[in-house]
Each structure stands twice: as C-alpha cells, then as structure tokens.
Backbone atoms as SQL, in Angstrom:
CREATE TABLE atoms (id INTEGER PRIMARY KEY, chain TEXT, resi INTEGER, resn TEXT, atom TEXT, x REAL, y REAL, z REAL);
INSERT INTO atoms VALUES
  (1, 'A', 1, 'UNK', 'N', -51.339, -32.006, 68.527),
  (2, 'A', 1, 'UNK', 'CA', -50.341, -31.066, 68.051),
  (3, 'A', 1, 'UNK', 'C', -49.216, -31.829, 67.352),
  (4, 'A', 2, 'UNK', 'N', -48.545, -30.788, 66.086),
  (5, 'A', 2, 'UNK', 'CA', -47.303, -32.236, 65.449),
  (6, 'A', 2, 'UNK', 'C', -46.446, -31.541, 65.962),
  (7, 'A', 3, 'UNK', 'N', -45.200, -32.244, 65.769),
  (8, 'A', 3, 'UNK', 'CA', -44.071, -31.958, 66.559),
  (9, 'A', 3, 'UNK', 'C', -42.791, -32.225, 64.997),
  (10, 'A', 4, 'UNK', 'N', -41.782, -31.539, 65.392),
  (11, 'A', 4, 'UNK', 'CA', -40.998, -31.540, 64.244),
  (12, 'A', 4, 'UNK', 'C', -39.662, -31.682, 64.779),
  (13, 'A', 5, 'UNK', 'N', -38.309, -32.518, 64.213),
  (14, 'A', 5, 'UNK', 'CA', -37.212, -32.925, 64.615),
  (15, 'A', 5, 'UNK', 'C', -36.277, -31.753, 63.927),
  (16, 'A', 6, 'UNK', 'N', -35.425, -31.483, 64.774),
  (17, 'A', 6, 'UNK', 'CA', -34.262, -30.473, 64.157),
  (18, 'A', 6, 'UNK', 'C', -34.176, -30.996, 62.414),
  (19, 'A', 7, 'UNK', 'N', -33.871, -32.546, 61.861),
  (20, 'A', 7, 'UNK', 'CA', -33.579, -32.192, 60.579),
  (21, 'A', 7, 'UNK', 'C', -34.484, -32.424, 59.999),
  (22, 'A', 8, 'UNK', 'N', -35.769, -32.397, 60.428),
  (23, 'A', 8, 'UNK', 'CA', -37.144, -31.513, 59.360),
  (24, 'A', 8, 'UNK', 'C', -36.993, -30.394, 59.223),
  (25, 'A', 9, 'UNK', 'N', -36.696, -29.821, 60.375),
  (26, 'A', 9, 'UNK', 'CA', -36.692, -28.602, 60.506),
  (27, 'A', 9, 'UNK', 'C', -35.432, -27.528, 59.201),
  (28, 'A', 10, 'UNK', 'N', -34.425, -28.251, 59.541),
  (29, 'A', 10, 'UNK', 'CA', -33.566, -27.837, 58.836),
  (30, 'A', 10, 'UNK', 'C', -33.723, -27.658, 57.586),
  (31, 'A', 11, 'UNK', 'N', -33.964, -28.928, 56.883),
  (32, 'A', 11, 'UNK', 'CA', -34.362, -29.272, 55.607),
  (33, 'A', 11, 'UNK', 'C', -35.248, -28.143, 55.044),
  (34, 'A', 12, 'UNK', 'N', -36.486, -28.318, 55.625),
  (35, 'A', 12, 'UNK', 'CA', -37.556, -26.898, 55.429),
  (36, 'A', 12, 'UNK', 'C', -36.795, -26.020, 55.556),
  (37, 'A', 13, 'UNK', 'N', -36.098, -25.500, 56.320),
  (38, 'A', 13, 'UNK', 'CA', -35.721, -23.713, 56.346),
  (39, 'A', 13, 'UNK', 'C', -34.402, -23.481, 55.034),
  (40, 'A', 14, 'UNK', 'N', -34.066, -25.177, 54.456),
  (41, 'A', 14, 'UNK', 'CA', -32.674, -24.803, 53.635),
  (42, 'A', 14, 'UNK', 'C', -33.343, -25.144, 52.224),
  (43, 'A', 15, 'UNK', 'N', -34.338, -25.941, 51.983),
  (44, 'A', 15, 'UNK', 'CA', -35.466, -25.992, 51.053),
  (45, 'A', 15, 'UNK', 'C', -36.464, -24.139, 50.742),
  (46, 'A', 16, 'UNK', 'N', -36.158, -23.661, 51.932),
  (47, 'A', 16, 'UNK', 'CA', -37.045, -22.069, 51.475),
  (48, 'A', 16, 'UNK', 'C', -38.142, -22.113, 51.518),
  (49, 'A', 17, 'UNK', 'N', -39.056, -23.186, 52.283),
  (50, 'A', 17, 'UNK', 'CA', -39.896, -23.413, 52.763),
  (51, 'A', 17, 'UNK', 'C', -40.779, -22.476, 53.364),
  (52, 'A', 18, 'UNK', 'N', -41.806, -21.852, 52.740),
  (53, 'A', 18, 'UNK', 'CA', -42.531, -21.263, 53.134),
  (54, 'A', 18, 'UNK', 'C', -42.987, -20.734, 54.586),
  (55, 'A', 19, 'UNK', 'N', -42.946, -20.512, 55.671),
  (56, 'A', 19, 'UNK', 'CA', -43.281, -20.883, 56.724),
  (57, 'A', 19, 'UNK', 'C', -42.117, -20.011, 57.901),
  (58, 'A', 20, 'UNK', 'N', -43.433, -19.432, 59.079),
  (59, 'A', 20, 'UNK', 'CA', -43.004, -18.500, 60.177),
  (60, 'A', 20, 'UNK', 'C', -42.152, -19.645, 61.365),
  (61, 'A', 21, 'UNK', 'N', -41.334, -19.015, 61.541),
  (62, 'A', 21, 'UNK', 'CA', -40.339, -19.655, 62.706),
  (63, 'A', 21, 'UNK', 'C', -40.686, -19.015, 63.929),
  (64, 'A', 22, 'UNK', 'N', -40.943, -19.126, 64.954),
  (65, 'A', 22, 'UNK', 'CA', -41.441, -18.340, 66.209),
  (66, 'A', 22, 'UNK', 'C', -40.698, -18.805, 67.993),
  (67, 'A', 23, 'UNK', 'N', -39.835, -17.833, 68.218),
  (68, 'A', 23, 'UNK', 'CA', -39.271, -18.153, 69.465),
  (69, 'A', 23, 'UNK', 'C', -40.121, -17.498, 70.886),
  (70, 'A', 24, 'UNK', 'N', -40.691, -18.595, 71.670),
  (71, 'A', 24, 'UNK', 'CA', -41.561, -18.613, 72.483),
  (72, 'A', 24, 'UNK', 'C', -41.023, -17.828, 73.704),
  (73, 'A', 25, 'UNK', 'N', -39.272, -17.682, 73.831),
  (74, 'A', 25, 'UNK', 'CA', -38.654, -17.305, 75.229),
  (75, 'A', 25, 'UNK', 'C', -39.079, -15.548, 74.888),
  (76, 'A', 26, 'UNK', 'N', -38.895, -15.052, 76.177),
  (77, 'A', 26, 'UNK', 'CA', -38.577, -14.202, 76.275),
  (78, 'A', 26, 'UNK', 'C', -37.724, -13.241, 75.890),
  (79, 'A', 27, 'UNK', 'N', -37.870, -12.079, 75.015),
  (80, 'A', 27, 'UNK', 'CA', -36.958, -10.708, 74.154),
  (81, 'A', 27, 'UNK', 'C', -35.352, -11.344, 74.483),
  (82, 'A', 28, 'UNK', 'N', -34.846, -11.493, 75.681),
  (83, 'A', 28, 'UNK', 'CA', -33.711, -11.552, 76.423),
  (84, 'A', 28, 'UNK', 'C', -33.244, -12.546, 75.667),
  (85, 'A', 29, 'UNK', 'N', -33.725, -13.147, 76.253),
  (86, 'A', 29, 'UNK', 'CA', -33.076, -14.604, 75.150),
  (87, 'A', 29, 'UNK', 'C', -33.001, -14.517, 73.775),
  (88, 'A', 30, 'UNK', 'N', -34.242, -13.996, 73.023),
  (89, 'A', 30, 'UNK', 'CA', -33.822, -14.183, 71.705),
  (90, 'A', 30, 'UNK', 'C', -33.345, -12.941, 71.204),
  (91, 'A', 31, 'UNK', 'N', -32.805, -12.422, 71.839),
  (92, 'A', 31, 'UNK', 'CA', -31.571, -11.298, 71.330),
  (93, 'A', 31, 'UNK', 'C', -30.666, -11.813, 71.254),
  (94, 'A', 32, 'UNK', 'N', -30.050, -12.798, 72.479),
  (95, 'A', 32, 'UNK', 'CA', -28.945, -13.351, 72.719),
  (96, 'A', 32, 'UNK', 'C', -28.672, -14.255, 71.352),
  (97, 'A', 33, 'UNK', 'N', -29.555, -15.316, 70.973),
  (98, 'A', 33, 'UNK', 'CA', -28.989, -16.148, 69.972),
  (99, 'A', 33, 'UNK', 'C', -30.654, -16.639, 69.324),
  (100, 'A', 34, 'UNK', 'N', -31.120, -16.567, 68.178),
  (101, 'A', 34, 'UNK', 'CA', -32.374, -17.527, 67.693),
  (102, 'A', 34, 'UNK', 'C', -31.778, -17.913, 66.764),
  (103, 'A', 35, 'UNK', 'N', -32.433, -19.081, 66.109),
  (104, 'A', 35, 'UNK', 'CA', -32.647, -19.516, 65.178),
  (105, 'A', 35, 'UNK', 'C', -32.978, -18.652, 64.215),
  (106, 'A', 36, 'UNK', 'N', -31.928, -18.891, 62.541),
  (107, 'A', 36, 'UNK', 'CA', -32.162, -18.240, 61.454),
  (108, 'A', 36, 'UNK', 'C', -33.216, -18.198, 61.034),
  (109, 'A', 37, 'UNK', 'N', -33.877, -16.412, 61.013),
  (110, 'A', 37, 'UNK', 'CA', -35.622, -16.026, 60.241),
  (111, 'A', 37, 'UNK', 'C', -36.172, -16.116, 61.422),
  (112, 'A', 38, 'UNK', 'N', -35.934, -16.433, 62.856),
  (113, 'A', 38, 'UNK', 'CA', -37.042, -16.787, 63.505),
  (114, 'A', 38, 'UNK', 'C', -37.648, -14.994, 63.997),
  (115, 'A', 39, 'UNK', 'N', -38.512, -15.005, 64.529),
  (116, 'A', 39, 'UNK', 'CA', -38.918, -13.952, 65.313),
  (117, 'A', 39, 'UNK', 'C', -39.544, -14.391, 66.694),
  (118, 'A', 40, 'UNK', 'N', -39.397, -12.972, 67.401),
  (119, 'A', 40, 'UNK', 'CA', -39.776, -13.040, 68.718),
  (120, 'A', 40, 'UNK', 'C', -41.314, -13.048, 69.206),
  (121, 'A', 41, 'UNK', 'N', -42.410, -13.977, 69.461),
  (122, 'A', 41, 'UNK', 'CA', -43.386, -13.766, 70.414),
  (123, 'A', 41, 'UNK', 'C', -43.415, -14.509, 71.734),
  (124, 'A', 42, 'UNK', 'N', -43.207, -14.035, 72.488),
  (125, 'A', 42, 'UNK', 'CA', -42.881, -14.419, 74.061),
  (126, 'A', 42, 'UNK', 'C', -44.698, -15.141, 74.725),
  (127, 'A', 43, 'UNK', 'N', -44.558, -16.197, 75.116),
  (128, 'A', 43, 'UNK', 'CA', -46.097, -16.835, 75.531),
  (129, 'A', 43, 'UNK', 'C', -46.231, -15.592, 77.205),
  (130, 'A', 44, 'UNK', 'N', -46.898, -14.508, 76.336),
  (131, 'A', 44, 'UNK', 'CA', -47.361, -13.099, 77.686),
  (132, 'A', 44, 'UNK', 'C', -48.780, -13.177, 77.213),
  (133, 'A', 45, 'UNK', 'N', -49.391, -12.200, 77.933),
  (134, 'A', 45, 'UNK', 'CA', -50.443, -11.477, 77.854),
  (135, 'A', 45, 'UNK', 'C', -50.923, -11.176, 76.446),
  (136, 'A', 46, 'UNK', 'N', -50.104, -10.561, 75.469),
  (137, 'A', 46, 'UNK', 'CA', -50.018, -10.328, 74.339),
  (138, 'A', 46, 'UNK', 'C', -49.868, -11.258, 72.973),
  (139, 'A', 47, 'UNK', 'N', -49.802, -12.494, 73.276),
  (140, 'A', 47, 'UNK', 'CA', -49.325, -13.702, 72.955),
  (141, 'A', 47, 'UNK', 'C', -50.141, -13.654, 71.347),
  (142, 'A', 48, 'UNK', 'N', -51.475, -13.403, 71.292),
  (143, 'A', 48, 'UNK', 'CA', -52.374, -14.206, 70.390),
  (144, 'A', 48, 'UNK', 'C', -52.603, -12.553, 69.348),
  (145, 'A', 49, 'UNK', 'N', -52.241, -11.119, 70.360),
  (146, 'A', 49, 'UNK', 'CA', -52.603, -10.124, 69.221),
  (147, 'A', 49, 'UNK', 'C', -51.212, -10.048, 68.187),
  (148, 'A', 50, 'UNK', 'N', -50.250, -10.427, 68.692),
  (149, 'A', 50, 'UNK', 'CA', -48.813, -10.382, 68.095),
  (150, 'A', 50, 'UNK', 'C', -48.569, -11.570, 66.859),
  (151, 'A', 51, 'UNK', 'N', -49.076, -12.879, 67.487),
  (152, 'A', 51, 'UNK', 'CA', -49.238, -13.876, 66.544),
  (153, 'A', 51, 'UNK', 'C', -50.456, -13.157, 65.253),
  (154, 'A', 52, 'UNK', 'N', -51.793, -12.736, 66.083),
  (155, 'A', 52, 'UNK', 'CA', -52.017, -12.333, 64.381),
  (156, 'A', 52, 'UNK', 'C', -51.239, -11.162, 63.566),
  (157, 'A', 53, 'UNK', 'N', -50.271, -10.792, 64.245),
  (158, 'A', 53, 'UNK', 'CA', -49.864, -9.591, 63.444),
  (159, 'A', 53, 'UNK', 'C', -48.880, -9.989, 62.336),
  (160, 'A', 54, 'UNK', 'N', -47.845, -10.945, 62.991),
  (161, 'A', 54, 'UNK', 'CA', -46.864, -11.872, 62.282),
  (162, 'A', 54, 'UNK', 'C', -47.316, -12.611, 61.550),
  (163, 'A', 55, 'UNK', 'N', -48.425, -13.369, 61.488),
  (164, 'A', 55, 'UNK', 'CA', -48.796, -14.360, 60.875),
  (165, 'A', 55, 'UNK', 'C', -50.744, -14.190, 60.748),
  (166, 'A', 56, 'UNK', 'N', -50.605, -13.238, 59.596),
  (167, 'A', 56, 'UNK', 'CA', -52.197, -13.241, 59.496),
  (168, 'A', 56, 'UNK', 'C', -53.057, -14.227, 58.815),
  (169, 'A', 57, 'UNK', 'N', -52.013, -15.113, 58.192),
  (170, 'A', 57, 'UNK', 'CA', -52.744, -16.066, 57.252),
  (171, 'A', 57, 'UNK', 'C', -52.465, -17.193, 58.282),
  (172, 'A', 58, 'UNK', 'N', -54.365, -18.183, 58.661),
  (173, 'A', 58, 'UNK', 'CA', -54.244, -19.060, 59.163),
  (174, 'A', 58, 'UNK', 'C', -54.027, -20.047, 58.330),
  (175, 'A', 59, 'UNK', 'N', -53.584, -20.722, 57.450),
  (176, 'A', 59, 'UNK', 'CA', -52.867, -21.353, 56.964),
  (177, 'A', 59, 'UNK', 'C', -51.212, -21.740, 56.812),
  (178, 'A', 60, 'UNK', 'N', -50.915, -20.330, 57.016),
  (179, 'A', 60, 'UNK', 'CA', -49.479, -20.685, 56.968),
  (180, 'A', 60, 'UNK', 'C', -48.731, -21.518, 57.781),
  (181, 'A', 61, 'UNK', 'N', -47.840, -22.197, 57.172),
  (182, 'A', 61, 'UNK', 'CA', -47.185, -23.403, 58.269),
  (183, 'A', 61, 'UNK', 'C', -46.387, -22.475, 59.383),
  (184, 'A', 62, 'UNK', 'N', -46.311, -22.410, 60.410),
  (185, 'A', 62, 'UNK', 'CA', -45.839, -21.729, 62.035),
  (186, 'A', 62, 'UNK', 'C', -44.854, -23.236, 62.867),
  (187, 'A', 63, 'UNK', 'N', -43.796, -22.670, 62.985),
  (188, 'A', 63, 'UNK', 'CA', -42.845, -23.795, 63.944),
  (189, 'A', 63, 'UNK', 'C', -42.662, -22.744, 65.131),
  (190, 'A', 64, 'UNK', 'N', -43.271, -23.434, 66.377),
  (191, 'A', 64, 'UNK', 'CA', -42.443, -23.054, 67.447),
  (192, 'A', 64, 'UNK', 'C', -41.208, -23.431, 68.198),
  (193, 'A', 65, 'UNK', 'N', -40.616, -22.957, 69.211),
  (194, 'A', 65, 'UNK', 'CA', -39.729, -23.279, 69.786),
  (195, 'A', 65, 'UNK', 'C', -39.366, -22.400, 71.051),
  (196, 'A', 66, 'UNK', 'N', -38.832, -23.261, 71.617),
  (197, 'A', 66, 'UNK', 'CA', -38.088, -22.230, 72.994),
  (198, 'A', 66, 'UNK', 'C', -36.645, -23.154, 73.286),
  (199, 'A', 67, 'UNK', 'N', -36.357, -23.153, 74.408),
  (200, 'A', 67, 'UNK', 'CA', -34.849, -23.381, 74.877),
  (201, 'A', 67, 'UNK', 'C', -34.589, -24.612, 74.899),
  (202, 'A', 68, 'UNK', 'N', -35.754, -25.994, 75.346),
  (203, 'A', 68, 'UNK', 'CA', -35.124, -27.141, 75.084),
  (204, 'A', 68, 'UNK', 'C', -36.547, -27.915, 75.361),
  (205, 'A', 69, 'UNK', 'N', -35.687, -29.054, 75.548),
  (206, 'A', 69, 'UNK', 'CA', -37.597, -30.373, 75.780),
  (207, 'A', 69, 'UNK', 'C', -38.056, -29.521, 77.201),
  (208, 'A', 70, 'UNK', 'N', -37.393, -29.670, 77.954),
  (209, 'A', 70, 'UNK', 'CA', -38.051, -29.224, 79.524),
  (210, 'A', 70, 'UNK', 'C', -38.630, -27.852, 79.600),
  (211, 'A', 71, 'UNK', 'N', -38.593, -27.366, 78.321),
  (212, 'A', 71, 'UNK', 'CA', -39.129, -25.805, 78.199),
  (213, 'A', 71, 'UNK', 'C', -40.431, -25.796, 77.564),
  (214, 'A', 72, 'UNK', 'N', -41.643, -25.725, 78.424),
  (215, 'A', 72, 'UNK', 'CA', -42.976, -25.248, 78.330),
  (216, 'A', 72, 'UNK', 'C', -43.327, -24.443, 76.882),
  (217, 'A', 73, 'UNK', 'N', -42.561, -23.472, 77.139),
  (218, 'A', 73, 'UNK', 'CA', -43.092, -22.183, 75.685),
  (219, 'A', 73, 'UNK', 'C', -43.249, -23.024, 74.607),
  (220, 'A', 74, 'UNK', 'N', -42.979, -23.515, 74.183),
  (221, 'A', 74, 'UNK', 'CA', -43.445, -24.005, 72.708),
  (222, 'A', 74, 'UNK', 'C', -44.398, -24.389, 72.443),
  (223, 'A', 75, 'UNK', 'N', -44.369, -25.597, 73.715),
  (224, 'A', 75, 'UNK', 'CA', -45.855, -26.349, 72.923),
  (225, 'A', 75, 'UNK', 'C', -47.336, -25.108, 73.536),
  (226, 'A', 76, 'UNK', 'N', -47.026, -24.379, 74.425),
  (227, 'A', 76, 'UNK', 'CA', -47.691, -23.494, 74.523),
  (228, 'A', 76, 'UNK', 'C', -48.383, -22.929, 73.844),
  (229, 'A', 77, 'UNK', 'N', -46.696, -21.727, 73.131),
  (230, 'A', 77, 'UNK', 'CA', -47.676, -21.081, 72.197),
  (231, 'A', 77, 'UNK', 'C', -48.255, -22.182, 70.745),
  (232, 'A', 78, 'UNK', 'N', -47.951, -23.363, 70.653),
  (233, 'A', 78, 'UNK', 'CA', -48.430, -24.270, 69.260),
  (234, 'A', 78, 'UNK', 'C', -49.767, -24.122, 69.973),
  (235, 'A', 79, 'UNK', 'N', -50.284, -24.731, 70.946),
  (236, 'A', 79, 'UNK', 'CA', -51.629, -24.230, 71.856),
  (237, 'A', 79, 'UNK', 'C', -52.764, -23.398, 71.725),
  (238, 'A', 80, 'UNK', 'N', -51.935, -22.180, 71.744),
  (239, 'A', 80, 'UNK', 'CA', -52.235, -21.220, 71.800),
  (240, 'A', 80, 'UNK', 'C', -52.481, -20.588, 70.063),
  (241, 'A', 81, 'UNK', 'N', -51.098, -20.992, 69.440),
  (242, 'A', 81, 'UNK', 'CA', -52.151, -20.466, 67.731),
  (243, 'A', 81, 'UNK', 'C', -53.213, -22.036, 67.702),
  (244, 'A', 82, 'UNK', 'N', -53.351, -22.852, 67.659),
  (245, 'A', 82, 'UNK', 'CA', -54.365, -23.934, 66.891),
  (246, 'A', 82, 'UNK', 'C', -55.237, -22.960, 67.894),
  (247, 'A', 83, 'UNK', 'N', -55.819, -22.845, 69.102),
  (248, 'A', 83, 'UNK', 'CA', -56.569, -22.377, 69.736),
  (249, 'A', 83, 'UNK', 'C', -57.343, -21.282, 68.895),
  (250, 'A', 84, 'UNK', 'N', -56.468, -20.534, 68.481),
  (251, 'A', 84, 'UNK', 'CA', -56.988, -19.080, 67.439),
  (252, 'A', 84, 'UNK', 'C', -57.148, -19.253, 66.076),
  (253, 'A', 85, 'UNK', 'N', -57.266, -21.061, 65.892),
  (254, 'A', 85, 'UNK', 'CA', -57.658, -21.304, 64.435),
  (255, 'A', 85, 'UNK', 'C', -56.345, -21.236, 63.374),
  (256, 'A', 86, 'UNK', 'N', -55.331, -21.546, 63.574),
  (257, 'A', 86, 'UNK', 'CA', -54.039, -21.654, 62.849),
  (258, 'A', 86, 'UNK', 'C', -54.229, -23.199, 62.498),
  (259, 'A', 87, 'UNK', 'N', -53.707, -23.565, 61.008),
  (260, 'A', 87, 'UNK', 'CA', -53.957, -25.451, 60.665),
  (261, 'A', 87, 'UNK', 'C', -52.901, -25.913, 60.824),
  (262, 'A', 88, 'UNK', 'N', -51.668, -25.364, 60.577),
  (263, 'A', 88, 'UNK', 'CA', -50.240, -25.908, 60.480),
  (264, 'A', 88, 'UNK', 'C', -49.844, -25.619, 61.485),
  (265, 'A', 89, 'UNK', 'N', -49.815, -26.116, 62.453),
  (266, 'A', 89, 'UNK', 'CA', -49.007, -25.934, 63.707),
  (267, 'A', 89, 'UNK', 'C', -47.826, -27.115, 64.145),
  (268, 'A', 90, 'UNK', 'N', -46.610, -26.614, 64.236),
  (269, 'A', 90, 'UNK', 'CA', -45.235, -27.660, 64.615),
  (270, 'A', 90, 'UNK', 'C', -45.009, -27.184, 65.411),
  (271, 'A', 91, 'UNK', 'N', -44.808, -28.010, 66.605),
  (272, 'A', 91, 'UNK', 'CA', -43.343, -27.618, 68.305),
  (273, 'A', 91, 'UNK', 'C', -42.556, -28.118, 67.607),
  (274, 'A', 92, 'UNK', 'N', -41.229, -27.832, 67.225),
  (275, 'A', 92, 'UNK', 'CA', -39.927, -28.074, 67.582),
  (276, 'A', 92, 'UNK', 'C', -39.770, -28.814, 68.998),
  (277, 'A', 93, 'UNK', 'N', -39.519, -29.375, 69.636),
  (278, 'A', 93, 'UNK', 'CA', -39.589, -29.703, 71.338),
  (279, 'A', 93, 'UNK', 'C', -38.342, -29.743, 71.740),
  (280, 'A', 94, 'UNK', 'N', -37.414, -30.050, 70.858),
  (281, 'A', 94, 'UNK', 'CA', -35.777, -30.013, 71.511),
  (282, 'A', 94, 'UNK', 'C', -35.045, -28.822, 71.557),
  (283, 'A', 95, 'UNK', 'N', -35.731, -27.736, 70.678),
  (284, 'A', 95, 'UNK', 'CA', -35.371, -26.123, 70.534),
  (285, 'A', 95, 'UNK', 'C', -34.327, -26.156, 70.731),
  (286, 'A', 96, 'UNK', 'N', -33.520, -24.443, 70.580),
  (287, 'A', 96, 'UNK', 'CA', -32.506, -23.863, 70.876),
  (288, 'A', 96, 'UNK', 'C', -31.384, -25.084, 70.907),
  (289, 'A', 97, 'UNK', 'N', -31.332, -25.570, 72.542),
  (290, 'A', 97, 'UNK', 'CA', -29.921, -25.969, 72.687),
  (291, 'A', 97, 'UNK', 'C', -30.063, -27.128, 71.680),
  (292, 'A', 98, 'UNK', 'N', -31.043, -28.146, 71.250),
  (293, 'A', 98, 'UNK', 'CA', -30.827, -28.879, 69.966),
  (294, 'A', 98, 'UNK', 'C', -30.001, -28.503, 69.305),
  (295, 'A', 99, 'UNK', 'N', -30.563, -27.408, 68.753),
  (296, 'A', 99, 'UNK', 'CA', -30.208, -26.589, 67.337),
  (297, 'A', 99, 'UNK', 'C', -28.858, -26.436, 67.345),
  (298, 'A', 100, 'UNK', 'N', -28.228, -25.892, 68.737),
  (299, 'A', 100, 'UNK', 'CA', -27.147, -25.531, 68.977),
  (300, 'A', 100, 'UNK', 'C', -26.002, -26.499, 69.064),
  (301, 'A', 101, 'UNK', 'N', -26.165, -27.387, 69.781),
  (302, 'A', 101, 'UNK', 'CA', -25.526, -28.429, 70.298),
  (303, 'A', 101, 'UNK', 'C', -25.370, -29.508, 68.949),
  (304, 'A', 102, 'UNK', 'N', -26.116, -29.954, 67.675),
  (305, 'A', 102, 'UNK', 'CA', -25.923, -29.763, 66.055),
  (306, 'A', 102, 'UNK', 'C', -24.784, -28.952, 65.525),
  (307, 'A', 103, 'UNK', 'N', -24.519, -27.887, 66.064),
  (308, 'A', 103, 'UNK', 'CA', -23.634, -26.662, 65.530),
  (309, 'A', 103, 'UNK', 'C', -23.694, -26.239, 64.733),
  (310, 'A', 104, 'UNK', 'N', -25.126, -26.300, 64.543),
  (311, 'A', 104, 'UNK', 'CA', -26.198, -25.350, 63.332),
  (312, 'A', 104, 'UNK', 'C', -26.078, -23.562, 63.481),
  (313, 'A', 105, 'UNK', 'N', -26.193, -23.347, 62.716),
  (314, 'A', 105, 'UNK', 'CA', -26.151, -21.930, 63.069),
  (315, 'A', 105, 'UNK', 'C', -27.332, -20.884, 63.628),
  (316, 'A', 106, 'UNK', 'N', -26.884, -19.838, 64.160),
  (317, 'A', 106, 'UNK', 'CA', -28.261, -18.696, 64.761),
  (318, 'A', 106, 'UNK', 'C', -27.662, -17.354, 64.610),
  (319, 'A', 107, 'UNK', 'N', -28.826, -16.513, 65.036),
  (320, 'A', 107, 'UNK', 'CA', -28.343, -15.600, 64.813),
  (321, 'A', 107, 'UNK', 'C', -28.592, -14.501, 65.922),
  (322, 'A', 108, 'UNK', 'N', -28.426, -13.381, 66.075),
  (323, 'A', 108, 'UNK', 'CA', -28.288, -12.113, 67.281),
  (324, 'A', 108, 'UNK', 'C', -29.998, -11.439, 67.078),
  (325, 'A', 109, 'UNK', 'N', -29.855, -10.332, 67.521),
  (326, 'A', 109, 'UNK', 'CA', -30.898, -9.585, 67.232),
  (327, 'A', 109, 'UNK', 'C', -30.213, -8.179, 66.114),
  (328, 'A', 110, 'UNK', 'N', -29.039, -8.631, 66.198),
  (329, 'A', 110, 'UNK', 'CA', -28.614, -7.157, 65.063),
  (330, 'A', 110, 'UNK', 'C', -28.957, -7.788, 63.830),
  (331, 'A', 111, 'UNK', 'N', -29.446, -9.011, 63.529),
  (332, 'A', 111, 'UNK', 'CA', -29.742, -9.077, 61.958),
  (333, 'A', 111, 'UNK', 'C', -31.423, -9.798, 61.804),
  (334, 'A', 112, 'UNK', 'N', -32.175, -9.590, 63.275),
  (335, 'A', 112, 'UNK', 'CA', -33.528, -10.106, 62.350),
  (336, 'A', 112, 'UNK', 'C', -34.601, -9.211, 63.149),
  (337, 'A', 113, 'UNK', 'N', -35.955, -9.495, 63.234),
  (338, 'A', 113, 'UNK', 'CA', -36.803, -8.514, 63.668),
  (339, 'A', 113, 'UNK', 'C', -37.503, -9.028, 64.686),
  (340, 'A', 114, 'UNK', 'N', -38.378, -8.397, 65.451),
  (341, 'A', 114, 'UNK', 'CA', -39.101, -8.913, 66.334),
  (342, 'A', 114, 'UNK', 'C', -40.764, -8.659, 66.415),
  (343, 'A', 115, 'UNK', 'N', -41.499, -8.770, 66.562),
  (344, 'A', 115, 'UNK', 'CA', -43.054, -8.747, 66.765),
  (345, 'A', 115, 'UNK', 'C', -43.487, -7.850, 68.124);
C-alpha cells in the first residue's frame, strides 16, 4: 500500500489534482471538521457498496485518512478499496490532527457531502 505525507497531499489538492479524498472515521467526526473535498465512508458493513458509489472508476487516484497514525481506518479502508480492485490507492497515515496541527484548513459538514 503507498502512503502519502501531508505536503503531497497538499500540493495535489492545491494543484486540482484529480482525485477522491475519503474520511475513514465515523459521520460524527467528519461533520465536526474534514479535510477540504473530502467525503464521508466510515470502514462499516457498508464500506465497499459506498466506495463504489463515490468512486466508480477503478482508476481514479483515492487518499484515505482518519484521525491520526494510531488510527486504524485508513489503512483499512486503502485495504479494503485495492481489495475491490482500485490501482491508486494512498493512506495519508498522520490524518486529521496532522492536517490540523499544520494549520491547514478543513471544513464542517455545512459545506461538503457525504456517501
């Protein structure tokens, strides 16, 4: 699995970089604060019909993320799409509080969508 550093990350999302952003926590959390463009699929039950819904093209480049290194969800769901045949797969691994603790910006759930 590759793994991607906050300022790859950055770069790509301020470059317009093609490519789905995906927050692994739970609705709760990413209401509270995600990452700009990202959307919500939570590693549930539902994990792999939601990913194809968001992201039907297995090609497209997909970054995951969740709350920090010690947080499971990411490399999970990265797991979990290569598993279902996705080629571009990135963990983020330092997630969220990275992002945050940078004093990069995020955003609520009143301005993006969810899956």
């Amino acid at each position: 699995m590759k793994t991607i550093t906050r300022d790859e990350l950055k770069e790509r999302l301020d470059r317009g970089d093609d490519l789905t952003l995906i927050e692994a926590l739970p609705m709760a959390a990413w209401k509270q604060a995600h990452l700009p463009g990202a959307v919500n699929i939570p590693v549930d039950e539902q994990f792999e019909e939601k990913a194809r819904k968001v992201v039907p093209d297995k090609s497209r480049t997909v970054v995951t993320y969740c709350a920090n290194a010690d947080c499971p969800a990411s490399r999970k769901a990265a797991e979990r799409l290569e598993a279902l045949g996705y080629e571009d797969v990135y963990d983020y691994v330092d997630g969220k509080a990275d992002w945050q603790k940078a004093g990069l910006p995020v955003q609520s759930s009143i301005s993006a969508t969810t899956a």
